[in-house]
C-alpha positions in Angstrom: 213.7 18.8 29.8 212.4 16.6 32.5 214.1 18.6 35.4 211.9 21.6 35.6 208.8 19.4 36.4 210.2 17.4 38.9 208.2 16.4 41.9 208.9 17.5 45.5 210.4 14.5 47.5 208.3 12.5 49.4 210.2 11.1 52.0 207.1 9.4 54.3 206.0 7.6 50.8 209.7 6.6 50.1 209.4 4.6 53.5 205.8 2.9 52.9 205.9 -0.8 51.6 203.0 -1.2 49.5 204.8 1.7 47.3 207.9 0.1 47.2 206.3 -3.4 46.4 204.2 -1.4 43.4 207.4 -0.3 42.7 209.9 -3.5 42.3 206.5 -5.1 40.5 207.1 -2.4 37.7 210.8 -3.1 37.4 210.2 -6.8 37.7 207.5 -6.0 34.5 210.4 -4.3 32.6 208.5 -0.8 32.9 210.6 2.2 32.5 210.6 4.5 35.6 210.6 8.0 34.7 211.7 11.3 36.8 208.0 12.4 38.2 207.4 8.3 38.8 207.8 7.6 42.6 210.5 5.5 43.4 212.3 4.6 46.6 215.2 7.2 48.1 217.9 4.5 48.1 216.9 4.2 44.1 217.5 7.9 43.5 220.4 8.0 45.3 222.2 5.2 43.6 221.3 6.4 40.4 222.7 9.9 41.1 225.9 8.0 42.3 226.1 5.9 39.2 225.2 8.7 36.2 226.9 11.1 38.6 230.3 9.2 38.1 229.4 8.1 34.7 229.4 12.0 33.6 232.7 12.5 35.9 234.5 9.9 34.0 233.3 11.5 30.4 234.6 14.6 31.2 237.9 14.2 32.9 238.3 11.1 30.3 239.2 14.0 27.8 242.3 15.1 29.3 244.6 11.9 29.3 243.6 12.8 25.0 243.1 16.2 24.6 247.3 16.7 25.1 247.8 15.0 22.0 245.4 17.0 19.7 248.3 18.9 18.6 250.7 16.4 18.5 248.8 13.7 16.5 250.6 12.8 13.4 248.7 13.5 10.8 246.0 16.3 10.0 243.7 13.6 9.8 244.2 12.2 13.3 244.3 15.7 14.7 240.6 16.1 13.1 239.1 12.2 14.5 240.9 13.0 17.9 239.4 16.7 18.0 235.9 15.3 17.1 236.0 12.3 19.8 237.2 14.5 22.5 234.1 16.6 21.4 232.1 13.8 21.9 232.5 13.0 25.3 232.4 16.2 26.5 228.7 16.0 24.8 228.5 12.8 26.5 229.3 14.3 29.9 226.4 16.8 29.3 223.7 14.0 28.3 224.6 12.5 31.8 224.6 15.6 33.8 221.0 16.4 32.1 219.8 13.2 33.3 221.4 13.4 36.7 219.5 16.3 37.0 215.9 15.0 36.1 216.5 13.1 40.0 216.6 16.5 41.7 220.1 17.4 41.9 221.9 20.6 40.5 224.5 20.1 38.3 226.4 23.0 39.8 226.5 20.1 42.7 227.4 17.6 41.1 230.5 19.8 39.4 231.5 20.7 42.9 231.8 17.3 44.0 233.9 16.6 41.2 236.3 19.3 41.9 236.4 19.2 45.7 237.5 15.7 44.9 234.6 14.3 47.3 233.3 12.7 44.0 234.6 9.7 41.7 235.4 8.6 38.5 236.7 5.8 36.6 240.2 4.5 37.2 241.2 4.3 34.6 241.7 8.0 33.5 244.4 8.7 36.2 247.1 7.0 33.8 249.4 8.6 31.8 249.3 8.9 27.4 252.7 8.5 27.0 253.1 7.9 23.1 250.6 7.9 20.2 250.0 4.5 20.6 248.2 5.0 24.1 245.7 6.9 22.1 245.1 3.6 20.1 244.9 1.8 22.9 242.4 3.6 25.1 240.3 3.9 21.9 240.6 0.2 21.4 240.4 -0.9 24.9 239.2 1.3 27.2 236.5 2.6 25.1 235.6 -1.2 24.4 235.6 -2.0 28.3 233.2 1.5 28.3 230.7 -0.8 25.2 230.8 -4.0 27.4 229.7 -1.5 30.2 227.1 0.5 28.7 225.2 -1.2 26.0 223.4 -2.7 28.8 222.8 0.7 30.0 219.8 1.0 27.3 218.2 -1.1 29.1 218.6 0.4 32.1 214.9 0.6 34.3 215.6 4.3 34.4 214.1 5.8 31.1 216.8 9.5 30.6 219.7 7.4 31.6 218.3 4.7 29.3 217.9 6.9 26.6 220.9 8.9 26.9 223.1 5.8 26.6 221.7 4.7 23.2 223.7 7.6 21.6 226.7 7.2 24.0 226.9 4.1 22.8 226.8 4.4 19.1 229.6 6.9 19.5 231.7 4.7 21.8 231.2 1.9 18.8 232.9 4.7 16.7 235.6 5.6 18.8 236.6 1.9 19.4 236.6 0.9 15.7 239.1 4.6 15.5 241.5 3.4 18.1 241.7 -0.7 16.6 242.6 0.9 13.3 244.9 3.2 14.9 246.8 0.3 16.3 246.8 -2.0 13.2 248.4 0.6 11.5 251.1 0.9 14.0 251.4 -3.4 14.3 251.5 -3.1 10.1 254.6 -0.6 10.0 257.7 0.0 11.5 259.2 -2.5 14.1 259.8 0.7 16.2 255.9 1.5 15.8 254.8 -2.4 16.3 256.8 -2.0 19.6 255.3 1.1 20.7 251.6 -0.3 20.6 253.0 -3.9 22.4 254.9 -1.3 25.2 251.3 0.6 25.5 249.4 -2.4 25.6 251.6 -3.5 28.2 250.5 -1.1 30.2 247.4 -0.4 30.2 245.5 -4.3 29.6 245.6 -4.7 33.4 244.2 -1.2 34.0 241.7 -2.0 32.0 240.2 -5.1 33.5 240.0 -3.1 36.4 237.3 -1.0 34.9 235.0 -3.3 35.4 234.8 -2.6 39.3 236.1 -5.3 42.1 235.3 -8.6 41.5 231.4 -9.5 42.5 232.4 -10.8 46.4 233.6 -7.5 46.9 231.1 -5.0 44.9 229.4 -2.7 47.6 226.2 -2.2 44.8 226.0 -4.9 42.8 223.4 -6.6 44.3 220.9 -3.6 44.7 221.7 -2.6 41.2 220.9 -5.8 39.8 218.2 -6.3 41.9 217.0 -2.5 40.3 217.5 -3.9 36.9 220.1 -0.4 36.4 223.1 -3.2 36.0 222.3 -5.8 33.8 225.1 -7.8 34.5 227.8 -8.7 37.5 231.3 -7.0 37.6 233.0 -10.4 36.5 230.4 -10.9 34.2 231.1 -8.1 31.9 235.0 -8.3 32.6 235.3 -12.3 30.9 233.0 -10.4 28.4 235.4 -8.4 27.8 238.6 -10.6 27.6 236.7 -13.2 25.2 236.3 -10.3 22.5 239.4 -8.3 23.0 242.0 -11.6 23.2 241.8 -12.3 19.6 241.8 -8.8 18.3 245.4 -8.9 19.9 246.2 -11.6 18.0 245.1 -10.4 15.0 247.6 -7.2 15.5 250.1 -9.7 16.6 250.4 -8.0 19.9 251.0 -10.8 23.2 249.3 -9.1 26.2 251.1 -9.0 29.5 249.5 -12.1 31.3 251.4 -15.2 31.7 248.4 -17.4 32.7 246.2 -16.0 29.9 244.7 -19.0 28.1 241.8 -20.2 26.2 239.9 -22.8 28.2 238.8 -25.6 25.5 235.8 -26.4 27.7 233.9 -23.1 28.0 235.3 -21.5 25.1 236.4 -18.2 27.9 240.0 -17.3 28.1 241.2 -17.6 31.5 243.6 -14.6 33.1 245.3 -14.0 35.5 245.2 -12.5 38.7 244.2 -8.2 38.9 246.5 -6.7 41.2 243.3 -5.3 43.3 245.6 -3.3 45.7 246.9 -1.3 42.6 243.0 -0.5 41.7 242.4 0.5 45.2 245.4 2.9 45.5 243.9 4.8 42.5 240.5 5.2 43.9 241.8 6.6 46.6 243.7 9.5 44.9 247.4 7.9 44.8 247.7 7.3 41.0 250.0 8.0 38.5 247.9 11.2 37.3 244.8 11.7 39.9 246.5 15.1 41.0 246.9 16.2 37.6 243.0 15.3 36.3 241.8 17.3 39.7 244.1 20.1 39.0 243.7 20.5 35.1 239.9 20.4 35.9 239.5 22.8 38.6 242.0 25.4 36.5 239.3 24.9 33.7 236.4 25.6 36.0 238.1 28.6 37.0 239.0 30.0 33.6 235.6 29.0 32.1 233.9 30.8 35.3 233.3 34.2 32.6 231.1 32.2 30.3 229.0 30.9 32.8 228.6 34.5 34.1 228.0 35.9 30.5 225.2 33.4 29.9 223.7 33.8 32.8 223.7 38.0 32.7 222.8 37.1 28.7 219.6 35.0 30.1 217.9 38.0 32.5 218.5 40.0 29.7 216.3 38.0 27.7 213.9 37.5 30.8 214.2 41.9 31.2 212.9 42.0 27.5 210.4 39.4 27.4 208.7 41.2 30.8 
């Protein structure tokens, strides 16, 4: 909606300090920045980076699911898996659309993704190897995703803002759909209870490593903050995290790979141990488990999708034709 009225770039105001002080003095106010608002170059870009990456992760986060569509094990779980998968390709589109509102195509963006020149979460380029890895993504990797983005509706920039309120309230859904998925496993079979404690096994650490490098080491967290886009610090969000999630474990009766995982009496936070940070590194730069398999799947789908595009597109100047 927004994209079509966008403004023409003003580079020589981007560099002028009583705009960027006008500007920080809005944030600092709580004001929402909208697309036609001025704001400062290095804001646009970071945003683009952020929803950019956001969308990415949406998008190529339906594959490590989508295989097991057909091989869930009732029709009931082949129905909730078809509709979340659904849901975060419709959450890939609300981010694109908002990506867009800062001037960028999302034709762009798409090729970035594909060319491999653009990232996405981590934690994607791991492997579903049983039905209980769709529990546990829903249960922990789409609660790492809530810890991340319910400050997102908050965020300074209003589409963004607004897109996440929805995103959010379907993340919710698909967490509460992967817990129950694993309580059922933990409440049957011994062979079932150990197939969620071997998939939690291996993909808890993963998980914390969603969150982003510890704060010393974030490139953006400052800025961000600073921006009032974050909300919160890397670490912040991951002890967030850990405090809520350790006692759902327990509750399944599930013991999560972490030797030095304790609660600490004083601040009421359970201490972990350390995140293999080389591991998370490796991944980023394309040397995981499954990061040639995401790019590849992806790219063969932009390929074989290429006729739709074409068709709505010819189907659109025909409308154009007729309306002339």
């Amino acid at each position: 909606m927004y994209s079509q009225a966008l403004n023409t770039k003003d580079t020589a105001a981007a560099d002028a300090s009583p705009d960027a002080d006008r500007f920080q003095a809005r944030i600092d106010a709580e004001e929402r920045i909208e697309p036609n608002d001025w704001m400062p170059e290095a804001y646009r870009r970071t945003l683009i980076r952020q929803i950019s990456q956001h969308a990415h992760s949406e998008v190529v986060g339906m594959l490590p699911e989508g295989n097991w569509i057909t091989r869930a094990p009732s029709l009931r779980r082949k129905a909730a898996l078809l509709a979340k998968v659904q849901d975060e390709g419709g959450h890939g589109l609300y981010l694109y659309s908002a990506a867009e509102t800062l001037g960028v195509s999302r034709e762009e963006l798409t090729d970035q993704l594909l060319s491999g020149r653009a990232k996405y979460s981590s934690i994607f380029n791991y492997p579903t190897l049983s039905w209980a890895d769709i529990g546990t993504i829903g249960w922990l990797v789409d609660g790492a995703a809530i810890m991340n983005q319910i400050p997102l509706c908050r965020c300074s920039f209003g589409p963004y803002a607004r897109a996440m309120i929805r995103v959010c309230r379907e993340e919710s859904f698909h967490q509460r759909q992967g817990y129950e998925i694993m309580l059922t496993l933990c409440r049957g079979t011994p062979e079932q209870k150990a197939m969620a404690q071997d998939a939690l096994n291996r993909w808890w650490w993963p998980c914390l490593m969603m969150f982003g490098p510890p704060d010393t080491e974030s490139a953006h967290s400052d800025t961000s903050m600073r921006w009032k886009i974050k909300r919160f610090t890397n670490d912040a969000l991951r002890q967030k995290f850990v405090d809520a999630t350790v006692p759902q474990g327990q509750f399944l009766g599930l013991t999560f790979p972490d030797p030095e995982l304790r609660l600490d009496e004083a601040s009421g936070h359970w201490q972990f141990g350390t995140i293999d940070w080389d591991e998370f590194r490796r991944v980023l730069a394309g040397n995981g488990p499954c990061n040639r398999d995401r790019l590849t799947a992806r790219q063969k789908a932009h390929a074989e999708g290429a006729w739709v595009r074409d068709a709505a597109l010819a189907h659109a100047a025909k409308q154009q034709r007729k309306a002339a």
